[in-house]
C-alpha positions as CSV (number, residue, x, y, z in Angstrom):
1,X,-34.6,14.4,16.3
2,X,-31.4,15.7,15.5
3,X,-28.5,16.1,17.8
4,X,-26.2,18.9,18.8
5,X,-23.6,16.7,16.4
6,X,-26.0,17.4,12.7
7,X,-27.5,19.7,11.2
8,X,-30.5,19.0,8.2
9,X,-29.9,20.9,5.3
10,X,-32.5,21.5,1.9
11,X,-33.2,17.8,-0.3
12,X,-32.3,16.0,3.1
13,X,-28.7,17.1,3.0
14,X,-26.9,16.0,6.8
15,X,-24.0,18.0,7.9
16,X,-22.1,16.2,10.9
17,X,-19.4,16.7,13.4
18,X,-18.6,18.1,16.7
19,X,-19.1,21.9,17.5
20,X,-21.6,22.2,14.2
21,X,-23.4,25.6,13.4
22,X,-25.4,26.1,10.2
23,X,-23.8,28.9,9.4
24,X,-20.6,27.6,8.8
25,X,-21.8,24.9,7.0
26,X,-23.9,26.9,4.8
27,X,-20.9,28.8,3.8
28,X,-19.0,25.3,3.3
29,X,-21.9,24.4,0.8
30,X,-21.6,27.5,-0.9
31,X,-18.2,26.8,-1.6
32,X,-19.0,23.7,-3.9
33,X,-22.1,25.7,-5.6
34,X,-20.0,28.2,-7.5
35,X,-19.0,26.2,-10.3
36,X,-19.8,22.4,-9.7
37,X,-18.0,22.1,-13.5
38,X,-14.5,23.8,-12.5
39,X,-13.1,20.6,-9.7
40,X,-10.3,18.7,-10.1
41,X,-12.2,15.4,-9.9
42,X,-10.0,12.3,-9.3
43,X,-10.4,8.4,-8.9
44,X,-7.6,6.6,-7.2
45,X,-7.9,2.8,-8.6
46,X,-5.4,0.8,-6.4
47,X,-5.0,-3.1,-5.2
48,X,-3.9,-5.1,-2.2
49,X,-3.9,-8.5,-1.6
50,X,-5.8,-8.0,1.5
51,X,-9.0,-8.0,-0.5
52,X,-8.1,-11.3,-1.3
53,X,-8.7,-12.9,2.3
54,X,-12.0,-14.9,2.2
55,X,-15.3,-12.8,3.6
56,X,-13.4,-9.3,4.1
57,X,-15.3,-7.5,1.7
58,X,-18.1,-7.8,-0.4
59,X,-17.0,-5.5,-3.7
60,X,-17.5,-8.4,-5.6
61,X,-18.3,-12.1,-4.3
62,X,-14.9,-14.1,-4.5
63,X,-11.4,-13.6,-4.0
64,X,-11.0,-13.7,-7.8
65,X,-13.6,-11.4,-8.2
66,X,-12.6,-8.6,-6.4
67,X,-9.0,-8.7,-8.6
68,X,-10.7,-7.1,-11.2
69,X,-13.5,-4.8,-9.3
70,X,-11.6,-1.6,-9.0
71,X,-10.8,-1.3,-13.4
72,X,-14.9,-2.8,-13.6
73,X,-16.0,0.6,-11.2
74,X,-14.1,2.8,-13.0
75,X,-15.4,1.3,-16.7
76,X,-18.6,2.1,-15.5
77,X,-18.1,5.3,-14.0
78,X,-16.2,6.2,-17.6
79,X,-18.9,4.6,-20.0
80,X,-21.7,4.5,-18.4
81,X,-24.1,1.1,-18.2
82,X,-24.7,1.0,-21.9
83,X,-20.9,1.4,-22.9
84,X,-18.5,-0.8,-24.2
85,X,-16.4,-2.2,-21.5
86,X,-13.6,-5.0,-21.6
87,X,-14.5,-6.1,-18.0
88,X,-18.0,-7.1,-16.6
89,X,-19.0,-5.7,-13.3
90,X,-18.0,-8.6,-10.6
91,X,-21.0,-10.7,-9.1
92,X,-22.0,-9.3,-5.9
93,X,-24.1,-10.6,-2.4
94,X,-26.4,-8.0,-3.4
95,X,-27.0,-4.3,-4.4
96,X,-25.4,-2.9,-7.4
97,X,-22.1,-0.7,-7.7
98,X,-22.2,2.8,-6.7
99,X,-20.3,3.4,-9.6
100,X,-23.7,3.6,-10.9
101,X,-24.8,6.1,-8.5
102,X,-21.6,8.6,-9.2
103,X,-22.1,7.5,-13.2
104,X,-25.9,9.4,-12.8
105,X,-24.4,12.0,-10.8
106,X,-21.2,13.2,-12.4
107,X,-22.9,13.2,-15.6
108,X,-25.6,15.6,-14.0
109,X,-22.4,17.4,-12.8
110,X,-21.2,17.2,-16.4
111,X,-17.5,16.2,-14.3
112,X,-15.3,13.1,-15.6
113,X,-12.5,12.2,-13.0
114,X,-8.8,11.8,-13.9
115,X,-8.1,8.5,-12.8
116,X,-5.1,7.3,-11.1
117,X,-4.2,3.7,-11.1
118,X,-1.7,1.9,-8.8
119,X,-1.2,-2.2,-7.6
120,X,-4.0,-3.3,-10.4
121,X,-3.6,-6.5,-12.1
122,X,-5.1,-5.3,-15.0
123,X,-3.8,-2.6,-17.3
124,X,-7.4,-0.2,-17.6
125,X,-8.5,-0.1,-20.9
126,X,-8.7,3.6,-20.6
127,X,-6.7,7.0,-20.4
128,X,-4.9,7.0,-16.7
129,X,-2.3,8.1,-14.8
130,X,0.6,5.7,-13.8
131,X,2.9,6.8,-10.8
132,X,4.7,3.6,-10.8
133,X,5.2,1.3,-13.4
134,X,2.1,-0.7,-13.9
135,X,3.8,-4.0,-13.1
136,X,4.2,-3.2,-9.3
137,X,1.3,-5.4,-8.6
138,X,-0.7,-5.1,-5.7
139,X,0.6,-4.4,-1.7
140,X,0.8,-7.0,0.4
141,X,-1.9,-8.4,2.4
142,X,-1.7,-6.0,5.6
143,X,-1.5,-9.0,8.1
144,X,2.8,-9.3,6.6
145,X,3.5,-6.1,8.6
146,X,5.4,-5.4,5.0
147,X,2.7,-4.4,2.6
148,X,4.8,-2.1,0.6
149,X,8.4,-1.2,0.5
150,X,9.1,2.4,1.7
151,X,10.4,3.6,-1.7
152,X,7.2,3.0,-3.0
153,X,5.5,4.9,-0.5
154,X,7.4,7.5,-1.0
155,X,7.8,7.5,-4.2
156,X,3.4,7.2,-4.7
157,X,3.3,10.1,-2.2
158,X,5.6,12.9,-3.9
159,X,3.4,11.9,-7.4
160,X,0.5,12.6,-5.4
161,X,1.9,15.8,-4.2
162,X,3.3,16.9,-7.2
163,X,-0.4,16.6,-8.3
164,X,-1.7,18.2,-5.6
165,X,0.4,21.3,-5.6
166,X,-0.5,22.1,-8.8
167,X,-4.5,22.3,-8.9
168,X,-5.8,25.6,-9.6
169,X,-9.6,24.2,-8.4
170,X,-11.2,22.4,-5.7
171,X,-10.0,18.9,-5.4
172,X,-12.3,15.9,-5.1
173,X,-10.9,12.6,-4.3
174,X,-12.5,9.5,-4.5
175,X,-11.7,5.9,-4.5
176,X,-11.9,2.3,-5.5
177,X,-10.2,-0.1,-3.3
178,X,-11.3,-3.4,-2.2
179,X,-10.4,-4.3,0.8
180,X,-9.8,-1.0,1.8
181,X,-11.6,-0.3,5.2
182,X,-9.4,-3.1,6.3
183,X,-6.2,-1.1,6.0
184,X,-7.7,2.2,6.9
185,X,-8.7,0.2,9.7
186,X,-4.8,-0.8,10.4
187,X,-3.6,2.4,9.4
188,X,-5.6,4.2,12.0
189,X,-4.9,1.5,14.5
190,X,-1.5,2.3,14.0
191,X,-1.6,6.1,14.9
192,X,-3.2,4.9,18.5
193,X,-6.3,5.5,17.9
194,X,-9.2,2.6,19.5
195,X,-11.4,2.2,16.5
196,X,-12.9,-1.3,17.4
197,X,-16.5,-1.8,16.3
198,X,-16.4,1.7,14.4
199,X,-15.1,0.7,11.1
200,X,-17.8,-0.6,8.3
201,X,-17.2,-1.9,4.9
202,X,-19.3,-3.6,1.9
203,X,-20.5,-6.2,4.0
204,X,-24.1,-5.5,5.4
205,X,-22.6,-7.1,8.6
206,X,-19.0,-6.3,8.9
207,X,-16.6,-8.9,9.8
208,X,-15.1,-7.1,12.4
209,X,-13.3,-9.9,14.6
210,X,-11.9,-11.0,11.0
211,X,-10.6,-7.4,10.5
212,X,-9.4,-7.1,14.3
213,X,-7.2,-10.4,13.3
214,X,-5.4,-8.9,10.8
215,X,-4.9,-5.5,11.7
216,X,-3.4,-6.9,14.8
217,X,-1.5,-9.3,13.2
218,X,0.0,-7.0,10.8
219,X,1.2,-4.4,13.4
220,X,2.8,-7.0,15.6
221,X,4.7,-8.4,12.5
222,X,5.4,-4.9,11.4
223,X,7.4,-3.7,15.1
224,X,6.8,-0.3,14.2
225,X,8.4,2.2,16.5
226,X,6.2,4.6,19.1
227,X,4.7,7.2,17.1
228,X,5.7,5.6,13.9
229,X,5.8,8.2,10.7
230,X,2.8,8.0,8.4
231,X,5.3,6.7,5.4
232,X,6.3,3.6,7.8
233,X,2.4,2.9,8.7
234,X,1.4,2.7,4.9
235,X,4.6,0.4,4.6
236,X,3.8,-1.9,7.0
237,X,-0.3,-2.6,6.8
238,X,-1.3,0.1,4.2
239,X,-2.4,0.0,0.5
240,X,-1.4,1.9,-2.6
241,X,-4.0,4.1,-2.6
242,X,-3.2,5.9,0.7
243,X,0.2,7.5,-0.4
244,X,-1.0,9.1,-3.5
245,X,-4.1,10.4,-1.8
246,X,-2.4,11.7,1.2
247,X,0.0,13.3,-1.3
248,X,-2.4,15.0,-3.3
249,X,-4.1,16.2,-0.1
250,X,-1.5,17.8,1.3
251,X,-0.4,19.3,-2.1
252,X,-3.6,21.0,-2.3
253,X,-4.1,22.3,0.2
254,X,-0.5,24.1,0.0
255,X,-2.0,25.2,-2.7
256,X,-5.0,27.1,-1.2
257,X,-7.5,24.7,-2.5
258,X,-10.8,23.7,-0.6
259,X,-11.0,19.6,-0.5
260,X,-14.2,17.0,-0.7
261,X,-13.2,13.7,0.3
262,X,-15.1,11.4,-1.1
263,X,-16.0,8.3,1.0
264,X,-15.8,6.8,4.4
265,X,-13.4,5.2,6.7
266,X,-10.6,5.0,4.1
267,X,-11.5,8.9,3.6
268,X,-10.7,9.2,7.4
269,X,-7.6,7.8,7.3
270,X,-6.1,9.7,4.8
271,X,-7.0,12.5,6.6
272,X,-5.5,11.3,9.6
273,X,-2.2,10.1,7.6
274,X,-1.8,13.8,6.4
275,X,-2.4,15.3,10.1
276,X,0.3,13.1,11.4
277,X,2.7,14.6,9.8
278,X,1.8,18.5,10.3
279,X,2.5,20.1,13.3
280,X,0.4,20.4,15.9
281,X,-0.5,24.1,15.5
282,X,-0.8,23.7,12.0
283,X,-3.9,20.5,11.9
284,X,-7.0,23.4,12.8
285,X,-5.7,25.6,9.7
286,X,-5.1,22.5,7.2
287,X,-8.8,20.6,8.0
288,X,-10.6,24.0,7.6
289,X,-11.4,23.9,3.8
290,X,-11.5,19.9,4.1
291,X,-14.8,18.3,4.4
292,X,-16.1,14.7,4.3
293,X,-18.9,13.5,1.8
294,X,-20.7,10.7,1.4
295,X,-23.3,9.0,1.8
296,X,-27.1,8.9,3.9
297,X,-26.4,5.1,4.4
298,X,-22.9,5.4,5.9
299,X,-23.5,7.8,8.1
300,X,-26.9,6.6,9.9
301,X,-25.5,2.9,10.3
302,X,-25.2,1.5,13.9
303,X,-22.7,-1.5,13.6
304,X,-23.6,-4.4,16.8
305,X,-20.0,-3.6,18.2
306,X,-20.7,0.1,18.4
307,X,-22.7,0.5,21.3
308,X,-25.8,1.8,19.5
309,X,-23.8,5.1,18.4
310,X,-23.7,5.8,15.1
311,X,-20.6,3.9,13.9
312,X,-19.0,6.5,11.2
313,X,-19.9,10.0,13.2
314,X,-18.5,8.2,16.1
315,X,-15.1,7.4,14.9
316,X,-15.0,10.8,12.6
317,X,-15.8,12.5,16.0
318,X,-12.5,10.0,17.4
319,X,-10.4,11.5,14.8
320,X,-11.0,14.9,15.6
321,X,-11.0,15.0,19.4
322,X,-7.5,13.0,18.9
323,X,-5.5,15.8,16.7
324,X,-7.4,18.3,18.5
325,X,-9.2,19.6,15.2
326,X,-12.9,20.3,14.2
327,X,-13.6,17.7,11.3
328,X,-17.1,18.0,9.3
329,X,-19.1,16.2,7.1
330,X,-21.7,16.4,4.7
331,X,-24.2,13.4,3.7
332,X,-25.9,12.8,0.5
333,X,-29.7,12.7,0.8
334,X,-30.4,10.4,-2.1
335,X,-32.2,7.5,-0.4
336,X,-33.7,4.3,-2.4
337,X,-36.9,3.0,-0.5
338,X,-39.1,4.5,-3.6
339,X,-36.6,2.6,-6.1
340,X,-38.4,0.4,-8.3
341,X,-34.7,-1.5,-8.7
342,X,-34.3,-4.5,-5.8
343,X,-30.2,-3.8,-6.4
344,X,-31.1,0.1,-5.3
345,X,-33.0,-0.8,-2.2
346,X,-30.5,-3.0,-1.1
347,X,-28.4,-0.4,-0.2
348,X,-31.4,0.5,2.4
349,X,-31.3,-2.6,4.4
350,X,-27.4,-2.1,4.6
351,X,-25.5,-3.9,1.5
352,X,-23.2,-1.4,-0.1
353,X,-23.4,1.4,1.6
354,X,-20.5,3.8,-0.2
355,X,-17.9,3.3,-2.7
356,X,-16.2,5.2,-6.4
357,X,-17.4,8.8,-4.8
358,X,-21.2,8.0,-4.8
359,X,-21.8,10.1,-1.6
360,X,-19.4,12.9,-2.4
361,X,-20.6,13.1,-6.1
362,X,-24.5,12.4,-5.6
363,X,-24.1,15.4,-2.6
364,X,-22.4,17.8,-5.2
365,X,-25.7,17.2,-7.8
366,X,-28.2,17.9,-5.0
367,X,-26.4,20.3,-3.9
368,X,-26.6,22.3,-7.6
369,X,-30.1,21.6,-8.5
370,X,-30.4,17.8,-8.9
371,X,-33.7,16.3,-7.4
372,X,-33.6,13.1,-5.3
373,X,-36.9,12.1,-7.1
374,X,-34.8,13.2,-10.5
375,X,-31.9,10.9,-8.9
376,X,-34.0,8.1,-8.4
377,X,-35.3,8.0,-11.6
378,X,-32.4,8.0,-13.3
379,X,-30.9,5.3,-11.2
380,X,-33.9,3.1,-12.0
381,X,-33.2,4.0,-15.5
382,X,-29.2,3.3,-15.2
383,X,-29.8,-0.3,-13.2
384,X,-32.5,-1.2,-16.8
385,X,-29.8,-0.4,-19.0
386,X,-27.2,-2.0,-17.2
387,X,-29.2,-5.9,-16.7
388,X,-29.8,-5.1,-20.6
389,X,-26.0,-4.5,-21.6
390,X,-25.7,-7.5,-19.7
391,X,-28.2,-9.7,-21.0
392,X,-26.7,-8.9,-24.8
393,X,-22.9,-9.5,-23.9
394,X,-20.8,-12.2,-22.4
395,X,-17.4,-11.4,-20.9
396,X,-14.3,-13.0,-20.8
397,X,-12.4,-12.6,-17.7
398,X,-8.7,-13.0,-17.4
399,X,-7.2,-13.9,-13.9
């Protein structure tokens, strides 16, 4: 049974939030059914040293690893499994990337993001846009209370916004950023908000006291002022990616554009970074065209610390009631338990769970005609061609 907080939609669509009516969020679904081709489709690569702190995430199995997992997500989504790629996909506990997932959909969606790369070690070996010079390197680990200077985050924010103010189409944005629940995690912290036990990640169990220890650490380091400014918060514990997102956010929606945001937590904090800085009158207009996708998994997990409640609603629901807005979400209905891939069905025992837009993007093909059965299928197919790339190559990767 559902509860007054969701509302089923057709090819096991969920929308979610507080103070839900279907008819609202048929005419939200509409919206992205017009013309799935004409969005401006973005993928924000960015890095942090956070990622680097032994068992905080699982997108990708080492330290080492996970330096090179945002450029492999993105080579994926770009090229597809059988494509030519410069780096290999980083080892992981289990599951496979959901680049693979957005790979099936957007090319269903016939969509290709403009990607946006900020704090990588690597230089991508494909077309992107730099706001920074590429030899920034990644933001501090969180727990310095200095992750980036402020002219960086200001600068990364006005690029974002210059972006943003621009579109002339719906804006998706989507991300890859290990390690990045952790600072969402800090960043919403920060803005006085209780999200203990609420915040997930790549981990099928979440290391939530490791995360705690950090995030505290960070803001105590950081002596942020009451009601610090979202530019100081991203300073202190946040990561590249937050400034340019937030920027392009905001710029959108100044210019009159309707916005999917792609993914979880870190989706949630970007949102809540842009609120900060409107005024309070202003946060009901600006989330009204702004919904949440992602995915099935996400949004029915139950985390131990989370008193049974469903751990993402919950803490979506927490960022609403505290700007005093009505935030929605939608959830993708693809669901692997008739996979014939182990790496897929991972995903339904917990590994994975979200990541490179795979809710937002696999939502947007149901959405406009792509079957989950179809879906499946041509996951299955996707995860064959990827283990037979792999058998045929051997990488070389440079630290």
């Amino acid at each position: 049974m559902l509860g007054d907080h969701y509302v089923l939609l057709p090819s096991g669509v969920l929308a979610f939030g507080e103070g839900i009516q279907k008819i609202m969020i048929d005419k939200r679904v509409k919206s992205w059914q017009k013309n799935p081709m004409n969005v401006a489709f973005f993928l924000i690569l960015a890095g942090s040293q956070t990622a680097e702190i032994e068992g905080i995430s699982s997108a990708g199995l080492t330290p080492i690893a996970r330096r090179y997992t945002a450029v492999a997500d993105a080579e994926l989504l770009l090229r597809g499994p059988m494509g030519a790629k410069r780096w290999p996909l980083p080892p992981l506990p289990a599951g496979v990337s959901p680049a693979l997932i957005s790979y099936v959909a957007s090319r269903f969606l016939k969509l290709k993001p403009i990607v946006i790369s900020s704090g990588l070690l690597q230089r991508p070996p494909f077309r992107h846009v730099c706001l920074e010079s590429p030899d920034m390197g990644p933001a501090r680990c969180l727990s310095s209370g200095n992750a980036m200077d402020d002219s960086r985050v200001k600068l990364l924010l006005d690029g974002g916004f210059q972006i943003g103010k621009k579109l002339k189409e719906p804006l998706l944005i989507t991300e890859c950023v290990p390690g990045g629940t952790t600072t969402a995690f800090a960043v919403l912290t920060g803005l006085g908000m209780n999200v203990n036990g609420l915040i997930s990640g790549s981990n099928i169990n979440p290391p939530s006291e490791l995360k705690i220890k950090l995030v505290k650490q960070g803001l105590k380091a950081a002596k942020l002022k009451k009601n610090p400014s979202s530019i100081d918060l991203m300073a202190a514990v946040g990561d590249p990616f937050q400034p340019i997102a937030v920027g392009l956010l905001m710029g959108a929606r100044e210019a009159g554009q309707e916005i999917l945001l792609g993914g979880g937590c870190q989706m949630l904090a970007i949102l809540s970074l842009a609120l900060n800085e409107i005024q309070p009158e202003l946060r009901s207009q600006f989330v009204e065209k702004t919904l949440i996708g992602t995915t099935s998994w996400l949004v029915e997990e139950t985390l131990p610390t989370s008193k049974k409640r469903n751990s993402f609603v919950h803490l979506m629901n927490h960022v609403a009631t505290h700007f005093k807005v009505n935030i929605f979400g939608l959830a993708s209905g693809l669901r692997f338990n008739d996979s014939t891939q182990k790496v897929l069905r991972d995903y339904e025992i917990g590994h994975i769970k979200e990541g490179v837009g795979a809710g937002a993007l696999s939502l947007l093909a149901q959405i406009n005609g792509m079957t989950k059965k179809d879906m499946i299928k041509n996951c299955d197919r996707e995860v064959s061609n990827l283990l037979k790339k792999k058998d045929k190559e051997t990488f070389k990767v440079i630290d």
